[in-house]
N, C-alpha and C positions, 0 to 999 in steps of 0.2 A: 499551370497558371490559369484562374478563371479569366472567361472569355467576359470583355466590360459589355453590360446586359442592353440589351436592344432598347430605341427611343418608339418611342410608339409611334412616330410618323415611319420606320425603318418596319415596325413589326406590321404597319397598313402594306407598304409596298411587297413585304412577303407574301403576304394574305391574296393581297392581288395580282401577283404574279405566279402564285398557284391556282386561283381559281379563274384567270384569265384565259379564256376560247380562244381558238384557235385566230379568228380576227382580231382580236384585242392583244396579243401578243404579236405583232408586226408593229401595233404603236407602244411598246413598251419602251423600248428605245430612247423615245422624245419624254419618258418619265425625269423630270430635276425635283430631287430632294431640297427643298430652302433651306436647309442647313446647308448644302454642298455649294449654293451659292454667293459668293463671295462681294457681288454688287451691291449695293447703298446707296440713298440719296444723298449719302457724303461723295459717292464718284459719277453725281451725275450733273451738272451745272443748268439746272432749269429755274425758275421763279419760286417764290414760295409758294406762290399762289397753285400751280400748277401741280404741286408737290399735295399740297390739301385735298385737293382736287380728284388726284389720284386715291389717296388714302380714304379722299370718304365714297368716293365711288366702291372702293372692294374691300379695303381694311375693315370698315366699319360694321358691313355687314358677317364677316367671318368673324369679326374679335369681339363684336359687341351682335350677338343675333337677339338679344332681347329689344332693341330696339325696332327691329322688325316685326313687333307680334302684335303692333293694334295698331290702329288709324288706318293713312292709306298705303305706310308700307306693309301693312300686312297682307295686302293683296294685289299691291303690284310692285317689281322693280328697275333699278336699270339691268335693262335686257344684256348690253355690251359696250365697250367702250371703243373707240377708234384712235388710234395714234395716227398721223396724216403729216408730211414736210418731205424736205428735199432729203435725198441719200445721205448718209451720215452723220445724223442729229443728235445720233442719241437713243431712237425711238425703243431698237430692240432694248439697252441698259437701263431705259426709265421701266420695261415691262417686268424685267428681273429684278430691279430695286423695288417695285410691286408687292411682287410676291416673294422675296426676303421681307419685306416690313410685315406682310400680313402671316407670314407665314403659312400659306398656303402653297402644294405641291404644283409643279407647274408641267402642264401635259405641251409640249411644241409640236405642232404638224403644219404641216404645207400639203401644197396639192398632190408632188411626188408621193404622196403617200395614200390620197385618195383614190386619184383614179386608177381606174386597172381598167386593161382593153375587155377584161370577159363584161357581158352583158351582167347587172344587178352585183358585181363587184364593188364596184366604187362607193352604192348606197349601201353596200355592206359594212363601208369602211365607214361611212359617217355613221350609222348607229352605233359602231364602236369605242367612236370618241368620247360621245354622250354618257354609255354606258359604263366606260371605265371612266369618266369623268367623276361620275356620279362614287360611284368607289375610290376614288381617293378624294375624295370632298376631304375638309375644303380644297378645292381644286380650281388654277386660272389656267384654262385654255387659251393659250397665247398663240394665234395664227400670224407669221410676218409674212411678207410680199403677200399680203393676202388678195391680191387684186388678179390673181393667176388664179387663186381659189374660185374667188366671187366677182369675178368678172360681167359685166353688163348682155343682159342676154338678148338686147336689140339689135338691131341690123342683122342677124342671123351668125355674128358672130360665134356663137355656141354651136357644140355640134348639139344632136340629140342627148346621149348618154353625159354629157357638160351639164345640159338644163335639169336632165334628171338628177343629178348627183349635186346642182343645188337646192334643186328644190325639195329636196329629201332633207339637206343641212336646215333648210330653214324651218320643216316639218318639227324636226326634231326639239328646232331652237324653241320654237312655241310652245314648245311640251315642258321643257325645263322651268320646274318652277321652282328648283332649291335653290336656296339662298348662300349656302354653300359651294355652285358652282358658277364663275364668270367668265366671259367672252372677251377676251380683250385682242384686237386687230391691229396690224400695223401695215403699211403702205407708203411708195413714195409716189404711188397713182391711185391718190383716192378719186379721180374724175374717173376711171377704168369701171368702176364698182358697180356691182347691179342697184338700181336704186331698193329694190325690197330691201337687201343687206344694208343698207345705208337707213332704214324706216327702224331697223332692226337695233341702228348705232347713234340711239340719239346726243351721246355727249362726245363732241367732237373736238380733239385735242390738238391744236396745230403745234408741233415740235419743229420752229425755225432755225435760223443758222444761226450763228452766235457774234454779235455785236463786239467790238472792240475790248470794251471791258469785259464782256463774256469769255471770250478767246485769253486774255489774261489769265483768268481764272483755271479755262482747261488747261491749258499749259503747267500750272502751276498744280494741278491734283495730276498731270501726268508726270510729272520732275518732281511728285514730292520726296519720292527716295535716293534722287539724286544729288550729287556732290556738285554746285556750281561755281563756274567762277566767275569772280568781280565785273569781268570785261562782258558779261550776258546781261543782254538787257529783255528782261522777259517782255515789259510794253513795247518796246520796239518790233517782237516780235509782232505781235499780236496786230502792230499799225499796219505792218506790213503782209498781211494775212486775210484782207479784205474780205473774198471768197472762200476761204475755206470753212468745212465743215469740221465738228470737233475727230469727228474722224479723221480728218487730213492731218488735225494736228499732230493726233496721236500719232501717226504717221510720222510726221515730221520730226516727232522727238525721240523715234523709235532710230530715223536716219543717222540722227547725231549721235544718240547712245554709239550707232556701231559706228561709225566713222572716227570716234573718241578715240578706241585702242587702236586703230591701224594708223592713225597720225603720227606718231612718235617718227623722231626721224634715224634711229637706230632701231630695223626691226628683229632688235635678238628674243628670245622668250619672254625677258624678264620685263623689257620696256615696250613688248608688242603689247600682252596681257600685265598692267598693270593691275597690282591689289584691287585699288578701289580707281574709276573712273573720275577726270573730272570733265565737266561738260563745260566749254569755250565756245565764245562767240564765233571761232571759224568754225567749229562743230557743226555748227546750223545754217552757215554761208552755204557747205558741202552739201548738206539738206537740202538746203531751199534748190539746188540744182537737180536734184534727184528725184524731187515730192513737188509735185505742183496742187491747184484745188482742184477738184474733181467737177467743181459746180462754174460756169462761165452765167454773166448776167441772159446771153443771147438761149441759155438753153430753154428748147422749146417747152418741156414739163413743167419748168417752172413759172410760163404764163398759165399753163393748164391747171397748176395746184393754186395760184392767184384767185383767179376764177371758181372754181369751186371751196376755197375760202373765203371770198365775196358771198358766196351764193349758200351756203351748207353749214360755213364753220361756225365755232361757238362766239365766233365777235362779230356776226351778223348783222346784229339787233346793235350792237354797241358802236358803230363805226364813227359817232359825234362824240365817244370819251377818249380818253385815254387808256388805251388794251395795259393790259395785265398780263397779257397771255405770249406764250413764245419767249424771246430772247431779246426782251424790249429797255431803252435807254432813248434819249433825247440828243448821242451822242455821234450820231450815224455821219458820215461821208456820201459824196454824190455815188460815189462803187458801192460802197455797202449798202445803200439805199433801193439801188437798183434791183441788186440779187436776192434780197428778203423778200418772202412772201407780203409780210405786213409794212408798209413803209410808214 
């Protein structure tokens, strides 16, 4: 039986996994194929607007690069993008919904993979990135927690071989001039950030908590393959979910799922592990004991990302409209008003 013939983004990553050096095969690892990714702006619950936002930031340039070759994109672009909000938004599934839409290969690294204690190591690891970047063009270098990476190199916080190892990244970054390859960050501290990296991220995306009718919504793309019953009241949830992150939700609906088959009150085989699940209102009573939010109005990061979305983010300039941006409705509570970045 013939073997089904190789896609040419499959015959790129052989290519470069043969002729990848010795340094560039330590980040092969964090190589994702966008076909192998499975994420969408169908399972991500952000605004449209934010969604556009995305796609003409990096889609546009990889799917349409003719539009790149005169005026003044032909000589300059956006350098990187920054995803910035509180833990659980979302931020890393908007980055992999990215690049499934653009269909570009996605290189993941964090710091764990930069530094290394031998001297001139670490700067060995960032040309790496670059340079296997640049071979699987189109390619999105997706850094998360990137605030361990690019951390601010005032108050002496950096050791020596820190500052050198970013200012090698940003050496680098300045050299990159294909249009094929983008920088895209994500942080739940973007106040941590060296400001050069931040001169570096001019379109700064705040991915907030999710608003009541938001939190509906996740709920309902996590439970869409579930069997419910009458007695679930999804808004109910969701009113009661003030704090949580769409991560907690997920969570929460991960609690119920398994709480579903050990409920039965005869637990032989057949009524432990039911055929098919059905998810009830006590399902997620048991939940909610189990899954609390991860985010409290008092925590201190979240005055600190305030603050530097006052100061940096992209509704700066906008603070007398009405934002567009984030996880925004006119529906909010004194709780939920509290713990959003944007009130």
């Amino acid at each position: 039986m013939n073997a089904a013939p190789k896609t040419e983004t499959q015959s790129t990553l052989d290519a470069v996994t043969k002729s990848a050096d010795k340094t560039e095969k330590k980040l092969l690892p964090g190589i994702v194929d966008p076909k192998a990714i499975k994420t969408t702006f169908d399972d991500v619950h952000v605004p449209d607007e934010t969604k556009d936002a995305l796609k003409t930031l990096i889609s546009l340039s990889m799917q349409r690069p003719d539009a790149f070759k005169y005026g003044v994109l032909a000589n300059d672009k956006m350098p990187g993008l920054l995803l910035y909000g509180p833990p659980g938004t979302g931020k890393t599934l908007l980055a992999k919904a990215v690049a499934k839409e653009s269909g570009a290969t996605v290189l993941q690294i964090s710091a764990s993979e930069i530094y290394e204690m031998w001297v001139g190591e670490s700067e060995k690891n960032v040309r790496a990135v670059f340079s296997l970047a640049r071979k699987l063009s189109p390619c999105v270098v997706f850094i998360d927690e990137a605030d361990s990476l690019f951390g601010t190199r005032a108050g002496g916080k950096h050791k020596a071989h820190q500052k050198d190892t970013l200012n090698q990244f940003l050496k680098e970054w300045d050299g990159m001039n294909d249009l094929s390859v983008f920088i895209m960050v994500a942080t739940n501290r973007p106040f941590d950030m060296d400001d050069a990296v931040l001169r570096r991220l001019p379109r700064r995306v705040l991915v907030d908590l999710p608003t009541e009718k938001d939190r509906e919504s996740i709920l309902k793309i996590h439970l869409k393959g579930e069997q419910l019953d009458d007695s679930l009241d999804l808004a109910d949830i969701a009113k009661r979910t003030p704090f949580y992150s769409g991560s907690d939700l997920k969570n929460l609906c991960v609690a119920a799922a398994l709480n579903c088959p050990a409920s039965s009150s005869k637990p032989t085989t057949t009524s432990l592990y039911p055929e098919r699940r059905t998810l009830k209102a006590h399902h997620f009573e048991k939940a909610f004991e189990e899954i609390g939010a991860s985010i409290s109005e008092d925590m201190s990061s979240l005055v600190a990302i305030r603050k530097f979305d006052d100061q940096f983010g992209d509704n700066r300039n906008k603070k007398k409209k009405k934002s567009s941006w984030g996880f925004q409705t006119n529906e909010w509570t004194a709780g939920e008003d509290s713990v959003r970045v944007r009130k």
